[in-house]
N, C-alpha and C positions, 0 to 999 in steps of 0.2 A: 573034810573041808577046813583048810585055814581059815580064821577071822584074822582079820586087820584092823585095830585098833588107830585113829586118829586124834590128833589135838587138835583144835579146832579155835582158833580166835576171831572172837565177834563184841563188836559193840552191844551194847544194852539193847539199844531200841531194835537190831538186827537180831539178836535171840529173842526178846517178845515177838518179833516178824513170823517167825520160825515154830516158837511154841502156840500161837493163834493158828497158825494152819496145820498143825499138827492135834491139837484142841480139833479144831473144824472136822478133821479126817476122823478123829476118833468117834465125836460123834455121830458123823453119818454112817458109820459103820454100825452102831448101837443102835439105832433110829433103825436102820435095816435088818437087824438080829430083830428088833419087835417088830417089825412088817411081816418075821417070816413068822412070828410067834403066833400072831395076832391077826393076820390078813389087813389089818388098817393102813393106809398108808399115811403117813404123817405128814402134814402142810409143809409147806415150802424146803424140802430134801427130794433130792432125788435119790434112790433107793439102789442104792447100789448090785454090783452084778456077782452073786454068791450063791451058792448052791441049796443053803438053808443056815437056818438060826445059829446054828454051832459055828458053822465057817466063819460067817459075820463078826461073833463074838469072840473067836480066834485073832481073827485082824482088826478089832480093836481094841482087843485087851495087851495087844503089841502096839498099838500105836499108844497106846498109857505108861507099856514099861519103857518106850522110850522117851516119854514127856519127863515120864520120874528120874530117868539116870540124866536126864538134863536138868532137871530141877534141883536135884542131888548136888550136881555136880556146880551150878551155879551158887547153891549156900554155901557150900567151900570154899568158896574166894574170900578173898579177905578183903 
C-alpha cells in the first residue's frame, strides 16, 4: 500500500479545533480499553464498539501518534 503524504495549512485556532477532537477520540477509546478491563463503565462516554481491551488501545494509541506528529510538527514552525 502507498502512503500519501500531505501539507496541510491551517490557522492556530483551526489546529487547536482539530487537536481537541482528536484529544476527545483518544480518550474515548482509552475509557473503552478500561470498560473492557474493568467491566465499569465510566460516566458520561459512550463506550465505543471494539472487540476487547487490546483493540481499544490499538486505536487510541494511533490517535496519540497522530496528535504527536502534529504537535511535532506545529513546534517547527517558526
Amino acid at each position: 500500500m502507498v502512503s500519501t503524504t500531505y501539507l496541510i495549512r491551517l490557522e492556530e485556532n483551526d489546529l487547536g479545533q482539530i487537536l481537541d477532537g482528536l484529544h476527545a477520540r483518544a480518550e474515548a477509546w482509552e475509557k473503552t480499553a478500561d470498560y473492557h478491563r474493568t467491566g465499569v463503565s465510566p460516566c458520561n462516554y459512550v463506550i465505543e464498539e471494539s472487540n476487547d481491551a487490546n483493540e481499544a488501545e490499538r486505536i487510541a494509541a494511533h490517535y496519540r501518534a497522530i496528535i504527536g506528529k502534529i504537535e511535532e510538527q506545529r513546534q517547527a514552525q517558526p
